[in-house]
C-alpha positions as CSV (number, residue, x, y, z in Angstrom):
1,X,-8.6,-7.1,-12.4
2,X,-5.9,-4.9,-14.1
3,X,-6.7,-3.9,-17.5
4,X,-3.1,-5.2,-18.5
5,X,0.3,-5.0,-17.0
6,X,3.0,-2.1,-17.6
7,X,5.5,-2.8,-20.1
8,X,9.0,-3.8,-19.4
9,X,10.3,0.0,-19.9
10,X,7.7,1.5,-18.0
11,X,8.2,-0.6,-15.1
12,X,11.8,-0.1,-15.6
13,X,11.5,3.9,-15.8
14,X,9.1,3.7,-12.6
15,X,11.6,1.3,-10.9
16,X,15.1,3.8,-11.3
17,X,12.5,6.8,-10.4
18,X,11.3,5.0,-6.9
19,X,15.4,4.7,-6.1
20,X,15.9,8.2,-7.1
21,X,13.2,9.8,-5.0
22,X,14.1,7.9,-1.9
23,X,17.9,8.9,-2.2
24,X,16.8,12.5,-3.0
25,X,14.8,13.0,0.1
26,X,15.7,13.5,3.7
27,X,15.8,9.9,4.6
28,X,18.8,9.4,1.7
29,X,21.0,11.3,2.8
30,X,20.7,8.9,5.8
31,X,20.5,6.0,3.8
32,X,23.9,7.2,1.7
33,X,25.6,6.6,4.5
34,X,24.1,3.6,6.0
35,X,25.0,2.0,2.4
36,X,28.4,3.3,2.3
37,X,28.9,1.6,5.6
38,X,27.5,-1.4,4.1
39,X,30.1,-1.4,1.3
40,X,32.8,-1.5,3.5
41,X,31.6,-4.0,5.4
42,X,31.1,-6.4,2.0
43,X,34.2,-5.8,0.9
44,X,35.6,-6.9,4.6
45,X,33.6,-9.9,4.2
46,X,35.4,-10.5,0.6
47,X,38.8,-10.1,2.3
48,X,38.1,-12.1,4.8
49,X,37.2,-14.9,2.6
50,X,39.9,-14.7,0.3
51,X,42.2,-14.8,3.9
52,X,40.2,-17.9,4.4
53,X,40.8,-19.6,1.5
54,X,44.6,-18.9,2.3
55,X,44.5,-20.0,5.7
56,X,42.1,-23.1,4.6
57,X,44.6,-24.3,2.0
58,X,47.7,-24.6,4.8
59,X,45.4,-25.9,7.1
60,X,44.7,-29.0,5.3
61,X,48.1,-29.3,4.3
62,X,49.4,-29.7,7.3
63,X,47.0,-32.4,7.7
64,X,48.1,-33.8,5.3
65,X,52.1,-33.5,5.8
66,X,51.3,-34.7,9.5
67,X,53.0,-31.5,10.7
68,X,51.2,-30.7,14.4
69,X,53.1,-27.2,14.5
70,X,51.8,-25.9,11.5
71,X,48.8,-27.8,12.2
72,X,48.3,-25.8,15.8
73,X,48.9,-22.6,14.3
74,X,46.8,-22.9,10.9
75,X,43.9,-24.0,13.5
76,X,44.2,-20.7,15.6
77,X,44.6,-18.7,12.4
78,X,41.6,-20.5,11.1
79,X,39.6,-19.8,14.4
80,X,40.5,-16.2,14.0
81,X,39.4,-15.4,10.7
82,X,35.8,-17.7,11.3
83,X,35.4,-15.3,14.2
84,X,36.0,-12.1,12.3
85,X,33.7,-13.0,9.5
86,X,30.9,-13.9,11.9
87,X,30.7,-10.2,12.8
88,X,31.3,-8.7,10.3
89,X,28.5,-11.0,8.7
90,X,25.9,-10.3,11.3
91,X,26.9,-6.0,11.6
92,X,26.2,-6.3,7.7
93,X,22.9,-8.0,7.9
94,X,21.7,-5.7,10.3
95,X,22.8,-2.9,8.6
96,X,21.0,-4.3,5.4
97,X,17.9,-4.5,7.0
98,X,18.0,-1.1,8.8
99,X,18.5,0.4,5.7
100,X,15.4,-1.6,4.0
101,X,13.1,-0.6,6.9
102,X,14.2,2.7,6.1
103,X,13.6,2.5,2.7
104,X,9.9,1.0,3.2
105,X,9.0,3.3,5.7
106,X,10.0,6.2,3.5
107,X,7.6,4.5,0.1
108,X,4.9,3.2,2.4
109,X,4.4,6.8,4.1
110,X,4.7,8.2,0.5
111,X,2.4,5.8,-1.0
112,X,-0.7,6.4,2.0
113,X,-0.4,10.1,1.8
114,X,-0.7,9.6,-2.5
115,X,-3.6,7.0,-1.7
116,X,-5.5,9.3,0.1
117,X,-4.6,12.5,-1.5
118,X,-7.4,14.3,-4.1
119,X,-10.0,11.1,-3.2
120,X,-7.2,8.8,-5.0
121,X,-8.6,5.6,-3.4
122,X,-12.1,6.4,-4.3
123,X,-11.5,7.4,-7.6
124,X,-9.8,4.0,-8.2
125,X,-12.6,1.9,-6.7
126,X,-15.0,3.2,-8.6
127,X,-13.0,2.9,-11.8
128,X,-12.1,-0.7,-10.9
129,X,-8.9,-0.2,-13.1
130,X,-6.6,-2.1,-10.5
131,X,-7.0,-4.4,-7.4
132,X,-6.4,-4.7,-4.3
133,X,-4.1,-1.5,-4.0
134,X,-4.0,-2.2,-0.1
135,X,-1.9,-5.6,-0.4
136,X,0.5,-3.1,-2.4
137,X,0.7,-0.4,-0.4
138,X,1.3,-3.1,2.6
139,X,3.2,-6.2,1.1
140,X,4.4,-5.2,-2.1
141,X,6.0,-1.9,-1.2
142,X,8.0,-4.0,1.9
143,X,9.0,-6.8,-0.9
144,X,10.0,-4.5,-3.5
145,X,12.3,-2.8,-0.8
146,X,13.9,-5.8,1.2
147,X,14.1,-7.4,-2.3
148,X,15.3,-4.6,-4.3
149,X,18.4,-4.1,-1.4
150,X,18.7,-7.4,-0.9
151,X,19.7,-8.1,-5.0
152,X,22.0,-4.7,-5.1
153,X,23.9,-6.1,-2.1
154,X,23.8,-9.5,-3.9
155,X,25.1,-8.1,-7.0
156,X,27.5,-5.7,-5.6
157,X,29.0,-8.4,-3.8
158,X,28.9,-11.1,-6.1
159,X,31.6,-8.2,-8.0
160,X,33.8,-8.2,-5.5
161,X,33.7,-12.3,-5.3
162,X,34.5,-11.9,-8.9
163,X,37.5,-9.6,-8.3
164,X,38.8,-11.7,-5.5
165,X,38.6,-15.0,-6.9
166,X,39.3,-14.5,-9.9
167,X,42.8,-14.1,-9.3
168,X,43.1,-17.1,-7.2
169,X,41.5,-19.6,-9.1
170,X,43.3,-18.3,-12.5
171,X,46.9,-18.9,-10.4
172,X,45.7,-22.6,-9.1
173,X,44.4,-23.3,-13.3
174,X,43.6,-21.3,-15.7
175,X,41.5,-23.7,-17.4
176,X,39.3,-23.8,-14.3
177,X,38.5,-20.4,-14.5
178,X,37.7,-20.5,-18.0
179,X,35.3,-23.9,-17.1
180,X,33.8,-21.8,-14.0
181,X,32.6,-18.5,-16.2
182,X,31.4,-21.0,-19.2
183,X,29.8,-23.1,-16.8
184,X,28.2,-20.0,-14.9
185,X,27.0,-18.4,-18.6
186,X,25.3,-22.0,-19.9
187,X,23.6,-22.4,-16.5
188,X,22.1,-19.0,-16.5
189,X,20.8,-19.3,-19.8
190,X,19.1,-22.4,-19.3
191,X,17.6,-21.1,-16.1
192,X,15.7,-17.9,-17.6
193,X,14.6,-20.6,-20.7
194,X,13.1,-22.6,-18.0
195,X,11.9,-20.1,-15.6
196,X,10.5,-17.7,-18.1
197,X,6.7,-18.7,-16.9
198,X,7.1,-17.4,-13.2
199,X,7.4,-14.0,-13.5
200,X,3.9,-14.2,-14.5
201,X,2.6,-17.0,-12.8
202,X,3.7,-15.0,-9.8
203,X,2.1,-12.1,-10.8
204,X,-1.4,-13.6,-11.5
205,X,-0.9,-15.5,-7.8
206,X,-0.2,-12.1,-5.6
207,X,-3.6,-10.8,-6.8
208,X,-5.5,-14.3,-6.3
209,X,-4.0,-14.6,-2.9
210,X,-5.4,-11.3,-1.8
211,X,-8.6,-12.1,-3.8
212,X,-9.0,-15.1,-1.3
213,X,-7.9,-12.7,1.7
214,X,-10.1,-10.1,0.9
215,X,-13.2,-12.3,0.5
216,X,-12.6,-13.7,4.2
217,X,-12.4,-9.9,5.3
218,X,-15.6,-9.5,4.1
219,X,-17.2,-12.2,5.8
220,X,-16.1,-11.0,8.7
221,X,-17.1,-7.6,7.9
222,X,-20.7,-8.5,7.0
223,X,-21.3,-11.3,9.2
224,X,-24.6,-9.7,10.8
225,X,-25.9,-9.4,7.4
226,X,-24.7,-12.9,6.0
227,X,-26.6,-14.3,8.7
228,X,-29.9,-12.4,8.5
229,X,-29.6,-13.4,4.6
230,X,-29.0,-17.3,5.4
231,X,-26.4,-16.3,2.5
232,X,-23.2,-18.9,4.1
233,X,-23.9,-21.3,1.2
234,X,-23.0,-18.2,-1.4
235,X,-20.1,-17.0,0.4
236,X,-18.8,-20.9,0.9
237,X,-18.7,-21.2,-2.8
238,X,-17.5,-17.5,-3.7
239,X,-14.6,-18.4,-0.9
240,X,-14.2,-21.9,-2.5
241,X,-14.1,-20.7,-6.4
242,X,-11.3,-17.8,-5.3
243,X,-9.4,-20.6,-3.1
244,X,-9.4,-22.8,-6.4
245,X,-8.3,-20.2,-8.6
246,X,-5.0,-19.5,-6.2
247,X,-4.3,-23.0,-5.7
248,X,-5.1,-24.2,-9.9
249,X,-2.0,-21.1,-10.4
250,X,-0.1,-22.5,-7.5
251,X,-0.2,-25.6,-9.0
252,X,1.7,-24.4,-12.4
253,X,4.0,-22.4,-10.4
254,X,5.3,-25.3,-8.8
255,X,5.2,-27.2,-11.5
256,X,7.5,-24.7,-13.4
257,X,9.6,-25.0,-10.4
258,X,9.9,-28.9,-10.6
259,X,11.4,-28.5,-14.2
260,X,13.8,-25.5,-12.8
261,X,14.8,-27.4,-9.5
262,X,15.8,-30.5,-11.6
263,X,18.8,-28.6,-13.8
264,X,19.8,-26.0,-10.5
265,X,19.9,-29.0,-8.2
266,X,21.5,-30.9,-10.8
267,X,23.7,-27.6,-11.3
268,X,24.7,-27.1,-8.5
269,X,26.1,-31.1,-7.3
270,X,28.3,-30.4,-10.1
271,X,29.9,-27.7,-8.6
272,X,31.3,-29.8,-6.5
273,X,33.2,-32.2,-8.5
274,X,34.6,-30.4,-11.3
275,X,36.9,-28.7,-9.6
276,X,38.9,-31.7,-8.1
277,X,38.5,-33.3,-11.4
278,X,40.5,-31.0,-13.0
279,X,43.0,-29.9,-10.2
280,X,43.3,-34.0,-8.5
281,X,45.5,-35.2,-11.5
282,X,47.9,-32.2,-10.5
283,X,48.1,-33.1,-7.6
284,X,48.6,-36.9,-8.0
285,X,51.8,-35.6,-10.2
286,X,52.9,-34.2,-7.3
287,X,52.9,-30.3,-9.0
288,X,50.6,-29.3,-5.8
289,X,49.9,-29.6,-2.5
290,X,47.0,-31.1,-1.4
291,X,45.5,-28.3,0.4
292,X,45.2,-26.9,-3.2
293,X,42.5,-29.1,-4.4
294,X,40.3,-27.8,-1.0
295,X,41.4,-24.2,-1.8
296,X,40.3,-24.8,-5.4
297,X,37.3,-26.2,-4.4
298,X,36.0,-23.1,-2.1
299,X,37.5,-20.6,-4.9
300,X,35.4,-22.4,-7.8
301,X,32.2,-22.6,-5.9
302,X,32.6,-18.9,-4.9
303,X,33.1,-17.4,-8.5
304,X,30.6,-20.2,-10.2
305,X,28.3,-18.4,-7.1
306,X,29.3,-15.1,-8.3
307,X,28.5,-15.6,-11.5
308,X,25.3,-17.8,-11.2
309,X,23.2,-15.0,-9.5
310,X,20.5,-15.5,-11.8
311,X,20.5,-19.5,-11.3
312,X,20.7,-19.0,-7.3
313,X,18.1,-16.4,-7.4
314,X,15.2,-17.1,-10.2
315,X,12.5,-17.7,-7.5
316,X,13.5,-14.7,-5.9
317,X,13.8,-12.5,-9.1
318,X,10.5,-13.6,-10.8
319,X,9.2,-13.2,-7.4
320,X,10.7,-9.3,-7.5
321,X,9.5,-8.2,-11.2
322,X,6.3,-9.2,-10.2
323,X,6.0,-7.1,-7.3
324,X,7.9,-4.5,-9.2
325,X,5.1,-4.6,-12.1
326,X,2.3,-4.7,-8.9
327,X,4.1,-1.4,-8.1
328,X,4.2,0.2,-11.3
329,X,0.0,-0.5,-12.0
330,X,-0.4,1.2,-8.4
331,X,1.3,4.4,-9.7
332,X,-0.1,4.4,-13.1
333,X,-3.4,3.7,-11.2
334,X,-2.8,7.0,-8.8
335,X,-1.4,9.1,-11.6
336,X,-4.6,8.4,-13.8
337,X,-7.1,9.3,-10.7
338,X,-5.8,12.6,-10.5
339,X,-8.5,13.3,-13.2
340,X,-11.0,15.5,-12.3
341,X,-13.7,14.2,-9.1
342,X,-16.9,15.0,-11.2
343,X,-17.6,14.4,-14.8
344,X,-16.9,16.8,-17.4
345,X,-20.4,18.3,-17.5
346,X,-20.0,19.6,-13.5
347,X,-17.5,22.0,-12.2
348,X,-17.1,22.2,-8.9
349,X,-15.0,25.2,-7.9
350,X,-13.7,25.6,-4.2
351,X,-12.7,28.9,-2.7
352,X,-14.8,31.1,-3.0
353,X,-16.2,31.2,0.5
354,X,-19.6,31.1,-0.4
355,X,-21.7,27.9,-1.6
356,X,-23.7,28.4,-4.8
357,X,-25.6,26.6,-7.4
358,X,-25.3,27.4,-11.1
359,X,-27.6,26.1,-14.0
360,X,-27.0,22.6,-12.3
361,X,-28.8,19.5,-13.9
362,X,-28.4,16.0,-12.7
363,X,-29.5,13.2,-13.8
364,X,-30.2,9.8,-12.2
365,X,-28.1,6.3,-12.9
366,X,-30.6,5.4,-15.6
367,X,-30.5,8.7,-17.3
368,X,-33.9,10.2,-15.8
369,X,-33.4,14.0,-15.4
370,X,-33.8,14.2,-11.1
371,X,-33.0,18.5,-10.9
372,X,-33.0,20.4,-14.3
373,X,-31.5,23.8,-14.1
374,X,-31.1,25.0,-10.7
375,X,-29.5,28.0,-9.9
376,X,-29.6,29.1,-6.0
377,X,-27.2,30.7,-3.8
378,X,-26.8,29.8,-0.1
379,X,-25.6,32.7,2.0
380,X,-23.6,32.3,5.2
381,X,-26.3,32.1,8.0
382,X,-28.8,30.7,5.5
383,X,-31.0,27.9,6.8
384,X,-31.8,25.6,3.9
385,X,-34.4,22.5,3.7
386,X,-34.8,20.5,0.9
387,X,-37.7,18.3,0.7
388,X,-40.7,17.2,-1.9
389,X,-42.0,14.4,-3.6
390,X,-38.6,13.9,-5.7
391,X,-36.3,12.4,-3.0
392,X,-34.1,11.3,-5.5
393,X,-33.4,14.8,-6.2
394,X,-32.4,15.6,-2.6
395,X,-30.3,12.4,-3.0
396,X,-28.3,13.7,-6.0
397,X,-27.5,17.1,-4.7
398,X,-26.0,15.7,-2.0
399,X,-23.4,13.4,-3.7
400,X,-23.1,16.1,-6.4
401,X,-22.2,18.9,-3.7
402,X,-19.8,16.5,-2.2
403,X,-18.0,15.5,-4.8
404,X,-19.4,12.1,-5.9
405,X,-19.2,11.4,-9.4
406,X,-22.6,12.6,-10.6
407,X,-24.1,12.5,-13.9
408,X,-25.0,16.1,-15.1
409,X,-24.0,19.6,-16.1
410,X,-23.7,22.6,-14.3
411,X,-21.3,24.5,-11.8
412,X,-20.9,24.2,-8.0
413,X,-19.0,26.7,-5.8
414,X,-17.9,25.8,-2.5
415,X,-16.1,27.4,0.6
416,X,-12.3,27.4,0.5
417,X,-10.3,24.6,2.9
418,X,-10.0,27.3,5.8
419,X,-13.5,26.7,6.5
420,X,-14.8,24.2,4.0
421,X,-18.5,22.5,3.6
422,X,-19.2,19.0,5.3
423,X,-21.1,16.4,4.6
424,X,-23.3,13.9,7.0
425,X,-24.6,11.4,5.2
426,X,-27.4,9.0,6.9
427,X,-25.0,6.7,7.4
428,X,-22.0,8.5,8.7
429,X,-18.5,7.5,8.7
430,X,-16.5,7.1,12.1
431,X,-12.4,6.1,12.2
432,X,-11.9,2.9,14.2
433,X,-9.6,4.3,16.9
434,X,-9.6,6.3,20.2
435,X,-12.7,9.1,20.4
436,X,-10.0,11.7,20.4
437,X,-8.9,10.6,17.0
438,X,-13.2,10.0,15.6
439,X,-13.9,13.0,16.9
440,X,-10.7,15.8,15.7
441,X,-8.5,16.5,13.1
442,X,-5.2,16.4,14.0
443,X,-4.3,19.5,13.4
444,X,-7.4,20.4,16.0
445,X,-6.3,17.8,18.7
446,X,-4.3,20.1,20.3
447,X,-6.7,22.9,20.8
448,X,-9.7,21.7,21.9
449,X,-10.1,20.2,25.3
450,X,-11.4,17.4,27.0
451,X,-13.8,19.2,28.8
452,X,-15.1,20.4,25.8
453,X,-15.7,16.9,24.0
454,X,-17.2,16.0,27.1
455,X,-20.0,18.8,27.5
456,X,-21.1,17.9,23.8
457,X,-20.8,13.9,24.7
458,X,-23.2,15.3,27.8
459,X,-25.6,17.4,25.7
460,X,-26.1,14.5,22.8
461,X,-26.5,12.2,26.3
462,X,-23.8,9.5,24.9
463,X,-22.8,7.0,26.9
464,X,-19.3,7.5,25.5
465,X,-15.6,8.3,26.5
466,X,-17.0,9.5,30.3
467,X,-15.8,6.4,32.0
468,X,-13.0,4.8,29.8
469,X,-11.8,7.9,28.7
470,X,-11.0,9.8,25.0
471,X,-8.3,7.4,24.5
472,X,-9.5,3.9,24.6
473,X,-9.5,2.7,21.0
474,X,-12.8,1.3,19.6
475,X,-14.9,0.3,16.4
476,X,-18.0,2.3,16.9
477,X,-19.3,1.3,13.5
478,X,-19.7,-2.0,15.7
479,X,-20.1,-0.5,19.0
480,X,-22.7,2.3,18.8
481,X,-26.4,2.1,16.8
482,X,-27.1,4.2,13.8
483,X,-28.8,6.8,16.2
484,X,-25.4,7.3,18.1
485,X,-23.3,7.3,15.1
486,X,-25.1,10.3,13.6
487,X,-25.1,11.8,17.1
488,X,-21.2,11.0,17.5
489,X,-20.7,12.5,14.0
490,X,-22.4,15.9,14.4
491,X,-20.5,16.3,17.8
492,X,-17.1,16.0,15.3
493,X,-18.8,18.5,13.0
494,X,-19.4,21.0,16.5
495,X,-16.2,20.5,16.9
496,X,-14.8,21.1,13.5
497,X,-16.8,24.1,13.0
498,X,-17.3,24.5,9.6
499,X,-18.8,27.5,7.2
500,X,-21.5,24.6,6.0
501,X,-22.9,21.4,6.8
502,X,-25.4,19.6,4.4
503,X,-26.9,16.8,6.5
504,X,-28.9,14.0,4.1
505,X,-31.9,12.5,6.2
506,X,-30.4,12.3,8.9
507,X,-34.4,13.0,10.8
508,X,-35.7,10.1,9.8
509,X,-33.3,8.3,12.4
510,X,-33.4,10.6,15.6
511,X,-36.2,11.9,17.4
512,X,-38.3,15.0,16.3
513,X,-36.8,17.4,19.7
514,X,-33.8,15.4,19.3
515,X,-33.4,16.8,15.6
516,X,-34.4,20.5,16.5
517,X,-31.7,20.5,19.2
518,X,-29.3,19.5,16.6
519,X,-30.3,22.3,14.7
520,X,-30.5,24.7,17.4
521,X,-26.6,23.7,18.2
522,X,-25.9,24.2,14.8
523,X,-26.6,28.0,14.8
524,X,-25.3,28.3,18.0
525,X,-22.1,27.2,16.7
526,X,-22.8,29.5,13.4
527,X,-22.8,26.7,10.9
528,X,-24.8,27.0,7.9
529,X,-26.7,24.3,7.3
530,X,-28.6,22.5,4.0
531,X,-31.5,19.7,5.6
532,X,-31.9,17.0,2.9
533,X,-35.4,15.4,4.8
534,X,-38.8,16.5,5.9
535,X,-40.4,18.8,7.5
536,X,-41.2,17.1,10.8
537,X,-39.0,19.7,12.7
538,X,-40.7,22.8,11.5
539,X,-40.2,25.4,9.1
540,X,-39.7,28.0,11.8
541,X,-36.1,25.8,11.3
542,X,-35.1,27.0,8.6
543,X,-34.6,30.2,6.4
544,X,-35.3,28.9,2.7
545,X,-37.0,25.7,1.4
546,X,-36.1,23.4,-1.6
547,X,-38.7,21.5,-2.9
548,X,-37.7,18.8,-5.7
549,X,-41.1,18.0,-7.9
550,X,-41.0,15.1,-10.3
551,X,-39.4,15.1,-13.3
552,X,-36.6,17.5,-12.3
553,X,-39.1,20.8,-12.0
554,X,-37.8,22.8,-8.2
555,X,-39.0,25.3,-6.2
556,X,-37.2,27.8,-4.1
557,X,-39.0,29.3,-1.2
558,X,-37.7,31.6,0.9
559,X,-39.6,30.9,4.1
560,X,-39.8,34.1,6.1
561,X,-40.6,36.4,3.3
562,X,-42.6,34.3,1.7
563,X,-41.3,34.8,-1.6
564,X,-41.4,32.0,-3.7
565,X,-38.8,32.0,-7.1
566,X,-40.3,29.2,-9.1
567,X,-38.3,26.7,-11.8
């Protein structure tokens, strides 16, 4: 859960910042105009009604003066104006929600690449400072946009309501207009007194929602393994205690809505009366026409409308500062990942095109010393196994070299990004998607070919991508054993051809010749590589041997000299 929830000025800050980057950019200059259009088209829509109200007011006196002429005419004129504001109406709506699409597309592509930038989303799982960051990234980021538009349009327009019927209902009474903004002023106050709760009832119910949603994902996920485990009685009530949690808040939020709904409902069938209430005995004195009580009637409801934003719109709004406060933990969230990948005791330095070990020492999750002050330097061209007793060690190094927050001191240099060091673990990771996408960067898609891929796909014999092609999507964390995985994985490495490649047991899956054609393959492509495993494939393999003793002691053999650096 989140530690606590950004105060009101932070959120506010973060909120004016979002609307400044997105009008700064490329897309708002776009945008700029797509909302000036949109302005115009409001204050059409303002005109027209105003026209309406006009036209509406001689319409029904005519009825009323049983004059068919006027009648006739008022009824064309009416026609007319209905028309006009119909596309006016629907031109507007389209261009509001253009313009949020653009807006969400320009936050959402700008919140991924932040996500993913610097190891942001693994930084923040591992802290477990916020949750669920994907429903934000996917649902609150469109809901803050929509939502955000949806209230400037709202309150730009309610303005020009203001402006416009303002003047009319102040000619038809006076004392109406002065009942309308009094009215409009006590409703609103009563509404945020009441409502007050749902900003953070609504809040606490995004994050149980996706609780509950996230909990079925992983059922589906892990459904091999839940049924292996006989576990379905643990995940029914893990499912069942989330599904109570979201409905137990539901249940207050709708109860808080109850207590709302009775004064807005109550509100808003006033609206209806008070305006012939006080116009009717003007027109029973015979000082107006009849048509003025309808006209009066529309006016009212339009600037008590205007006015009552707030009273129209709580759901909506405590809906919106909720997401908005969402947002604003997400960013405070990515800003605070940016802290260094390893703790303060390692240094990991990239760059230097060469990969080195300096006075490193880590230590296990319980504090045992695995490696104690190892120093090595791997040369290009350097064949490195590390093995021994002390798997744990082995273990470590790995993480450590790749980034993993790893307890310890000590310094690690790595290659620069033009030719940087990867990692295989044993259990590698492969994209859901087409081969082409597994297998190749994108900035590599368009120079390697087909042919290619498919020679390696030959040589590692997978059954993969020669019939259905390199562009059928698949999940081949589902589709392909452990076996093909690694295999499918090394032939991306091939093809990314990097300076190094530390591989972490990755023999203790594939075959003995299997793993020395790997290898081979590896130094025909001259990559480097570092062999966290045995010594099943032969030390003829390799150029220098690691071997981790117990209690953190190491020894560094260099295998065709035969000189042997102890710790």
């Amino acid at each position: 859960m989140d530690k606590q929830k950004p105060p009101l000025k932070i959120t506010a800050v973060r909120f004016v910042r979002a609307v400044k980057i997105f009008m700064s950019s490329e897309a708002g200059m776009k945008a700029r105009w797509m909302l000036a259009g949109l302005v115009l088209l409001l204050c059409g829509i303002n005109a027209l009604n105003v026209v309406n109200s006009y036209v509406g007011r001689n319409f029904m006196t005519a009825i009323a003066d049983r004059k068919t002429a006027e009648f006739t005419q008022q009824a064309i004129f009416y026609i007319g104006v209905f028309a006009a504001s119909t596309v006016v109406a629907v031109i507007a709506r389209f261009a509001e929600e253009r313009l949020a699409l653009l807006w969400r597309e320009f936050l959402t592509r700008r919140a991924v690449r932040l996500y993913l930038a610097d190891a942001t989303y693994f930084h923040m799982g591992a802290s477990g400072q916020l949750t669920h960051p994907d429903q934000r990234i996917a649902d609150d980021v469109r809901g803050f946009t929509v939502t955000t538009l949806s209230f400037v349009i709202m309150i730009f327009n309610s303005g020009l309501t203001i402006l416009a019927f303002s003047g009319v209902l102040w000619s038809i009474s006076p004392l109406l207009f002065v009942v309308a903004v009094f009215y409009a002023a006590c409703g609103s106050f009563l509404t945020i007194t009441l409502g007050r709760p749902l900003i953070t009832l609504n809040y606490d119910q995004l994050d149980k929602e996706a609780s509950f949603r996230s909990g079925l994902i992983h059922v589906r996920e892990s459904a091999e393994a839940i049924m292996v485990a006989r576990a379905e009685e643990q995940q029914n009530a893990r499912l069942l205690q989330r599904l109570d949690e979201a409905i137990g808040n539901f249940r207050r939020i709708t109860a808080v809505n109850r207590n709302v709904g009775f004064f807005t409902t109550g509100y808003n069938w006033l609206i209806q009366i008070i305006p012939a209430l006080i116009v009717a005995p003007a027109f029973i004195r015979g000082d107006v026409e009849f048509g003025v009580i309808t006209q009066s009637a529309a006016a009212f409801a339009m600037l008590v409308g205007a006015f009552s934003l707030i009273i129209t719109q709580f759901q909506s709004i405590s809906n919106f500062a909720a997401v908005v406060a969402r947002l604003s933990s997400l960013l405070e969230a990515i800003e605070q990942s940016h802290a260094p990948a390893m703790p303060p005791g390692i240094e990991i330095v990239d760059g230097e095109g060469r990969l080195a070990f300096e006075h490193l020492t880590l230590l296990s999750s319980d504090g045992r010393t695995v490696l104690k002050n190892f120093s090595a330097s791997v040369a290009v061209g350097t064949r490195v196994l590390i093995t021994g007793p002390n798997q744990p060690a082995g273990a470590a190094l790995f993480k450590a070299a790749a980034g993993i927050p790893t307890a310890g001191s000590g310094r690690i240099i790595r290659p620069g990004p033009e030719r940087p060091i990867l990692f295989l673990p044993q259990q590698p990771y492969l994209m859901p998607g087409t081969l082409r996408q597994t297998l190749l960067s994108p900035d590599k898609a368009a120079e390697i070919s087909d042919e290619r891929i498919l020679y390696l796909l030959r040589e590692f014999d997978l059954d993969v991508g020669q019939a259905e092609g390199l562009d059928k999507e698949s999940d081949w964390e589902v589709l392909l054993s452990l076996r093909e995985q690694q295999l499918l994985a090394l032939i991306g490495i091939l093809l990314s051809a990097p300076r190094f490649v530390f591989l972490d047991r990755i023999d203790t899956t594939l075959g003995t010749e299997e793993f020395h054609k790997i290898l081979q393959m590896l130094c025909e492509y001259s990559i480097t590589y570092l062999n966290s495993g045995t010594i099943s494939t032969g030390e003829s393999m390799y150029d220098a041997k690691l071997t981790c003793e117990q209690g953190g002691e190491w020894t560094w053999t260099v295998v065709q000299s035969g000189h042997t650096r102890m710790s």
